[in-house]
C-alpha positions as a Markdown table, in Angstrom:
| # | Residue | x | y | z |
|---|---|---|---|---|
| 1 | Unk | 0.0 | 0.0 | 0.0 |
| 2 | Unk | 1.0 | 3.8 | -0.2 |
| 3 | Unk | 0.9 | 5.3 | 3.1 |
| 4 | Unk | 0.2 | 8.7 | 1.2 |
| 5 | Unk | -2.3 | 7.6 | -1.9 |
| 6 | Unk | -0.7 | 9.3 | -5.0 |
| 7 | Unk | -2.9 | 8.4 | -8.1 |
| 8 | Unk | -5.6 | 7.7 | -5.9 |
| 9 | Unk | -5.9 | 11.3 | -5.2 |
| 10 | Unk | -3.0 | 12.4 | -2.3 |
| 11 | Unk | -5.2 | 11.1 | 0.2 |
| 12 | Unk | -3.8 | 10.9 | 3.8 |
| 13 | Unk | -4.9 | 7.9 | 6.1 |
| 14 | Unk | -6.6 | 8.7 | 9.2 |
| 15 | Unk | -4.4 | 9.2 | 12.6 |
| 16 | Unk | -3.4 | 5.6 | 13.7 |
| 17 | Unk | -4.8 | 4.0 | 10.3 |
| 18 | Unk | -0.5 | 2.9 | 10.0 |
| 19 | Unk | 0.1 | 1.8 | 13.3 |
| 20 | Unk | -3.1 | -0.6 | 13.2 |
| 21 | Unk | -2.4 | -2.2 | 10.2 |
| 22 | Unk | 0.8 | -2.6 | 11.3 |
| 23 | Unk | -0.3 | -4.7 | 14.3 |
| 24 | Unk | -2.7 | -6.5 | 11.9 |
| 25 | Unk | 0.3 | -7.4 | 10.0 |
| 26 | Unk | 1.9 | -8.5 | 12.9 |
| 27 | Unk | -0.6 | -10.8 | 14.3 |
| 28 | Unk | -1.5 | -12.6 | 11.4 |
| 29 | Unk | 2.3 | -12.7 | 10.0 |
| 30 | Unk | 1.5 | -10.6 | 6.8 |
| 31 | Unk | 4.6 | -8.6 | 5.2 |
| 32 | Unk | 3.6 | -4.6 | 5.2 |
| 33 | Unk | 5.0 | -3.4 | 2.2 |
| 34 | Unk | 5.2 | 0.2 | 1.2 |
| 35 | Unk | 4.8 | 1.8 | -2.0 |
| 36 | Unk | 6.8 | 4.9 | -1.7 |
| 37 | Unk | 7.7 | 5.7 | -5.4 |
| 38 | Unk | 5.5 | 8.8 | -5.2 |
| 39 | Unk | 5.6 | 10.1 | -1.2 |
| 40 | Unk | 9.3 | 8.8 | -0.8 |
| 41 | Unk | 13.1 | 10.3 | -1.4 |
| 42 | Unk | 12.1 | 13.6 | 0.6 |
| 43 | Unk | 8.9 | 14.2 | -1.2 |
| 44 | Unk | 6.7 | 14.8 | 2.4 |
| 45 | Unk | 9.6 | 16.8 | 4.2 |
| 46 | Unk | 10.2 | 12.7 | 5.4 |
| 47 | Unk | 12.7 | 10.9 | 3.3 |
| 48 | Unk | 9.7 | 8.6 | 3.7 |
| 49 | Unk | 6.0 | 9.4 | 4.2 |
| 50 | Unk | 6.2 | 6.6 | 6.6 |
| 51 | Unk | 8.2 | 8.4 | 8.9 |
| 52 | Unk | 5.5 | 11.1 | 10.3 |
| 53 | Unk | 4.1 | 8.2 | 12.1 |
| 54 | Unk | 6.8 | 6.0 | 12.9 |
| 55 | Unk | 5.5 | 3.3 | 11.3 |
| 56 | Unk | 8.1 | 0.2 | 10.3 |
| 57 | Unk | 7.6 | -1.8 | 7.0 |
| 58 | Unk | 9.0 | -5.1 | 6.1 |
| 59 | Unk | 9.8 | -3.9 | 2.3 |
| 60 | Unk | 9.3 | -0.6 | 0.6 |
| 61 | Unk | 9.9 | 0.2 | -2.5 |
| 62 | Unk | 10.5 | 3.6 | -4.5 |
| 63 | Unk | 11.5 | 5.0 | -7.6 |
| 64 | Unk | 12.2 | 7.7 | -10.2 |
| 65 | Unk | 12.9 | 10.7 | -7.4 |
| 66 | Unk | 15.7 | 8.1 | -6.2 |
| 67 | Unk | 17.8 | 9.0 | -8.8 |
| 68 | Unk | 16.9 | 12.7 | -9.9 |
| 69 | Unk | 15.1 | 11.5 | -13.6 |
| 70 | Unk | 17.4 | 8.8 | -14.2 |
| 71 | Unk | 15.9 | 5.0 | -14.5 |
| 72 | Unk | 16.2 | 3.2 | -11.3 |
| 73 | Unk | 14.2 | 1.2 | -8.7 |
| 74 | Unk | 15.0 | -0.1 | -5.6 |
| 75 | Unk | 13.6 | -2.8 | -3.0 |
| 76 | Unk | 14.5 | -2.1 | 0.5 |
| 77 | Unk | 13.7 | -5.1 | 3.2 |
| 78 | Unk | 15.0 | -6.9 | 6.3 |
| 79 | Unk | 18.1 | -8.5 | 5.6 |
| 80 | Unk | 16.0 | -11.9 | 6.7 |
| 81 | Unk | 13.9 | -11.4 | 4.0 |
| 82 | Unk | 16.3 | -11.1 | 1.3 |
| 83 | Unk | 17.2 | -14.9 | 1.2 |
| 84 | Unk | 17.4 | -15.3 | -2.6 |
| 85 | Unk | 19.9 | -17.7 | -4.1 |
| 86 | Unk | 21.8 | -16.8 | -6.8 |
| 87 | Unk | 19.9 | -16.6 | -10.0 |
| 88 | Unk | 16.7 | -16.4 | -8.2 |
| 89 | Unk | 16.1 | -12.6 | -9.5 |
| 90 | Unk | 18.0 | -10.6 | -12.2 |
| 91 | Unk | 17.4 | -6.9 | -14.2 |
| 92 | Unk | 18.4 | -6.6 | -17.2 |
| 93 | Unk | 19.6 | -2.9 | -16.6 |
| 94 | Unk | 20.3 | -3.9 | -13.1 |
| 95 | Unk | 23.4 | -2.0 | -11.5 |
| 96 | Unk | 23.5 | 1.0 | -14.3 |
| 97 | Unk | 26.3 | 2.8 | -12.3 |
| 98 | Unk | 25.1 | 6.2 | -14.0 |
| 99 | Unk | 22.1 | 5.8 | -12.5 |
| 100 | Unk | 23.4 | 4.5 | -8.7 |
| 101 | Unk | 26.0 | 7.2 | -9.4 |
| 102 | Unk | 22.6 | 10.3 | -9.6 |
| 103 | Unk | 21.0 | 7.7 | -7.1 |
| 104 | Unk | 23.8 | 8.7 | -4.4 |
| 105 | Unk | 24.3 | 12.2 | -5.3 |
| 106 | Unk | 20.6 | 12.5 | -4.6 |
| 107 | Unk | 20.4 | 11.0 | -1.5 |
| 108 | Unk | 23.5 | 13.4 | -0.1 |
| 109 | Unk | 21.6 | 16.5 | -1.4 |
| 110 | Unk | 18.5 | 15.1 | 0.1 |
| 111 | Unk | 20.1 | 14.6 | 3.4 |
| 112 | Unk | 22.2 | 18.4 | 3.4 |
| 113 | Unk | 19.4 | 20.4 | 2.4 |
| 114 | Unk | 16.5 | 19.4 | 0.3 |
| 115 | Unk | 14.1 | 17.2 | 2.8 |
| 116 | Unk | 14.2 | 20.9 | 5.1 |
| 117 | Unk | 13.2 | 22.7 | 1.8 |
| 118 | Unk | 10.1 | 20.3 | 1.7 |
| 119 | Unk | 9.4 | 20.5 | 4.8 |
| 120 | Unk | 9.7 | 24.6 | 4.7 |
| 121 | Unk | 7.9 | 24.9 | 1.9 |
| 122 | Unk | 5.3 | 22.7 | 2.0 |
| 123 | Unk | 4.3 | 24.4 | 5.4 |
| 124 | Unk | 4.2 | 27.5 | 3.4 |
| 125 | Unk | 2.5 | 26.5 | 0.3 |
| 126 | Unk | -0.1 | 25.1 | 2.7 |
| 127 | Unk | -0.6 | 28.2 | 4.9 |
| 128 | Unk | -1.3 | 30.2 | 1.9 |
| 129 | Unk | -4.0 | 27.8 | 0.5 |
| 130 | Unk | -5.5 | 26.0 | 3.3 |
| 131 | Unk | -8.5 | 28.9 | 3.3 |
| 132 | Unk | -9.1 | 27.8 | -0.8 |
| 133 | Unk | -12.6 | 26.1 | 0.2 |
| 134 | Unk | -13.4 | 29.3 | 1.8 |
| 135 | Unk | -12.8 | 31.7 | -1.0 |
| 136 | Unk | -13.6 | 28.8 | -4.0 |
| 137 | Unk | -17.0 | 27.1 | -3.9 |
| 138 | Unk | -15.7 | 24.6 | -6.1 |
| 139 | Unk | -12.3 | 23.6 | -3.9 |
| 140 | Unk | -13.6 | 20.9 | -1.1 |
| 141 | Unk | -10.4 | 19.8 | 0.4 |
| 142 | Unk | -6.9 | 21.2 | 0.5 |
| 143 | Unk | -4.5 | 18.3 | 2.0 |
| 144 | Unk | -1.2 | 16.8 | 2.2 |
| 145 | Unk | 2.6 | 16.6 | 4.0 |
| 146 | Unk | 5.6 | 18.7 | 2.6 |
| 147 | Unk | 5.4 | 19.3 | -1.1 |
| 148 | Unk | 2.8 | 16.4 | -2.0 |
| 149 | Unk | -0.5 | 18.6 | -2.0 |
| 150 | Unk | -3.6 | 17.7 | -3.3 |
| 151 | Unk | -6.4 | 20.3 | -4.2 |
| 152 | Unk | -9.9 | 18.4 | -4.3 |
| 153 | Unk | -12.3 | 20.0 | -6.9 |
| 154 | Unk | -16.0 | 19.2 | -6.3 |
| 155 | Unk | -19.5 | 20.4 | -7.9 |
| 156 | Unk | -20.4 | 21.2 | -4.3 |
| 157 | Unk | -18.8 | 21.4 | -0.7 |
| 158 | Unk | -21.6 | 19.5 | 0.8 |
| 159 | Unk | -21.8 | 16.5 | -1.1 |
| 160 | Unk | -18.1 | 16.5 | -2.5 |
| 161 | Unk | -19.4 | 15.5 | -5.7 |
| 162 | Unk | -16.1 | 15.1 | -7.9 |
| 163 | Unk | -15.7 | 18.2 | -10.4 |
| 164 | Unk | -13.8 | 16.4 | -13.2 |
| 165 | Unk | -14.5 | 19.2 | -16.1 |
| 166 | Unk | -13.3 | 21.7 | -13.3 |
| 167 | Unk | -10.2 | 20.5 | -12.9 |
| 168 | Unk | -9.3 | 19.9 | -16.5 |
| 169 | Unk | -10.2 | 23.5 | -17.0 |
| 170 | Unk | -8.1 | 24.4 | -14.7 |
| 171 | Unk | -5.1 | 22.3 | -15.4 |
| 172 | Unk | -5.4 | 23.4 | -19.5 |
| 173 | Unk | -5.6 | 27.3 | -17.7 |
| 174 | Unk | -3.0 | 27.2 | -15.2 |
| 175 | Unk | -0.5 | 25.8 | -18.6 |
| 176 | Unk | -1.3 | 28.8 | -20.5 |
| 177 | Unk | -0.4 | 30.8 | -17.6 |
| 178 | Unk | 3.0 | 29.4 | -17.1 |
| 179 | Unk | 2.3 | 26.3 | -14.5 |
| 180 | Unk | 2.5 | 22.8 | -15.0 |
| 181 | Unk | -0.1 | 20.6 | -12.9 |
| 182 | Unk | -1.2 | 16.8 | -12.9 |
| 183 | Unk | -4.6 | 15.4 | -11.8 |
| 184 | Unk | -5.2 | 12.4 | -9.4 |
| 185 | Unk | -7.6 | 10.6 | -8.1 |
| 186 | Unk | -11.5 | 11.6 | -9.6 |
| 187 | Unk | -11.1 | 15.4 | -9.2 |
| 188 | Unk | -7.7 | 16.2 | -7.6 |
| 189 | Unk | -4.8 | 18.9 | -8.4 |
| 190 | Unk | -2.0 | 18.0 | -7.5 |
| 191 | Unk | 1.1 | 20.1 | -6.6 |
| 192 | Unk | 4.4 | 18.3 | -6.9 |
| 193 | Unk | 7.2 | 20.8 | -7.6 |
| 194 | Unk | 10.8 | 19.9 | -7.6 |
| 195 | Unk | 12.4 | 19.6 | -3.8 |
| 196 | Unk | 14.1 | 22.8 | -5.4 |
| 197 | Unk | 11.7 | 25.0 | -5.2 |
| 198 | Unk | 12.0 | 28.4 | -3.4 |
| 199 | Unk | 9.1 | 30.9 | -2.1 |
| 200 | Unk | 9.0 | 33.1 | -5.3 |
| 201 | Unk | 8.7 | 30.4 | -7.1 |
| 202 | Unk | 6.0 | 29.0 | -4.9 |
| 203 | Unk | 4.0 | 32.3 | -4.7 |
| 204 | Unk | 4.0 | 32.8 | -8.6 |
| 205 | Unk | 2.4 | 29.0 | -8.6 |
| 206 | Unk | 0.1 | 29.9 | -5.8 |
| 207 | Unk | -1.1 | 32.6 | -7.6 |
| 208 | Unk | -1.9 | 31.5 | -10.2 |
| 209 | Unk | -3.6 | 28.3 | -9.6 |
| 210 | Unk | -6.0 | 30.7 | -7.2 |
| 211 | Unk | -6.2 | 32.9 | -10.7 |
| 212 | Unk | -7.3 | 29.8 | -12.6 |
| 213 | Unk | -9.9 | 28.3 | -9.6 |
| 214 | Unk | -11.8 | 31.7 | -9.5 |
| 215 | Unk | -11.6 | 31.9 | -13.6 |
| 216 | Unk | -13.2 | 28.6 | -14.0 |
| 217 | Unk | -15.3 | 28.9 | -11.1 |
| 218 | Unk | -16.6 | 32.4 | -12.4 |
């Protein structure tokens, strides 16, 4: 499972939802993997989305942010569980040493300076748009950890009916204005910027997207 749903819509589980499957896991000796391709490699101001609640799994797996754009994948598990013999899994691009090469260099500038900037400005991005359903009829939800935000578009606030034309409108508006977004889930924006990303850069995004909800809105 994803602890933090990415095509499903950036949907956060509830407090505790981890921890007690988790113990489920436990009890009933059921491996807890995590997919982390989407929330992992600093993405929530975590290196892993896991980590806001200190829950442990027995694999996870991640991808593409690993290695800055360049193709690689990795499995990471208890050393128990990684009995295989030799020939009992192979890759045929396996061990690209370009790609471990960006793979390293990305953890180190993950590590110095780049899961703070997540952290910083997701808080940010967040206390700037947290009042959206307030001043957008059309925005139901505003959620998410460090720079893996979702924007929930719906046909109305009370019954959270998904607003799919809405938020292709405002995807197709916000690129003519100078902002690339991605959908997920029925009706969701979703901001993703690069762990890069610095407050101008942030607030010309910001604004815009709010340009584009009131336009289509309107």
């Amino acid at each position: 499972m994803e602890p933090i749903q990415g095509e499903g819509g950036y949907v956060i589980p509830p407090p505790r939802f981890l921890d007690n499957l988790r113990r489920l896991c436990d009890k009933y000796g059921i491996l807890l993997i995590f997919d982390e391709v989407q929330s992992g490699m600093g993405r929530t101001g975590k290196m892993w989305a896991c980590d806001h609640v200190g829950v442990v799994p027995d694999i996870i797996i991640t991808a593409k942010g690993i290695a800055s754009g360049l193709p690689l994948g990795v499995t990471v598990a208890r050393a128990e569980l990684m009995d295989w013999g030799p020939g009992a899994h192979a890759s045929t691009f396996g061990g690209n040493p370009i790609a471990c090469a960006a793979a390293l260099e990305t953890i180190r500038l993950l590590e110095e300076k780049y899961i703070a900037n997540a952290a910083r400005l997701g808080e940010y991005i967040m206390g700037r748009i947290v009042d959206l359903p307030h001043k957008h009829r059309i925005v139901g939800q505003v959620r998410g950890r460090g720079l893996m935000i979702g924007i929930e578009l719906v046909k109305s606030q009370d019954l959270r009916e998904p607003h799919t034309e809405a938020r292709k409108r405002v995807i197709e508006r916000a690129f003519e204005l100078g902002v690339l977004l991605l959908g997920c889930g029925e009706s969701t924006v979703r901001l993703m910027p690069p762990l890069v990303i610095d407050r101008e850069q942030a607030d010309f995004a910001i604004d815009t997207l709010d340009r584009c909800i009131a336009e289509v809105e309107h």
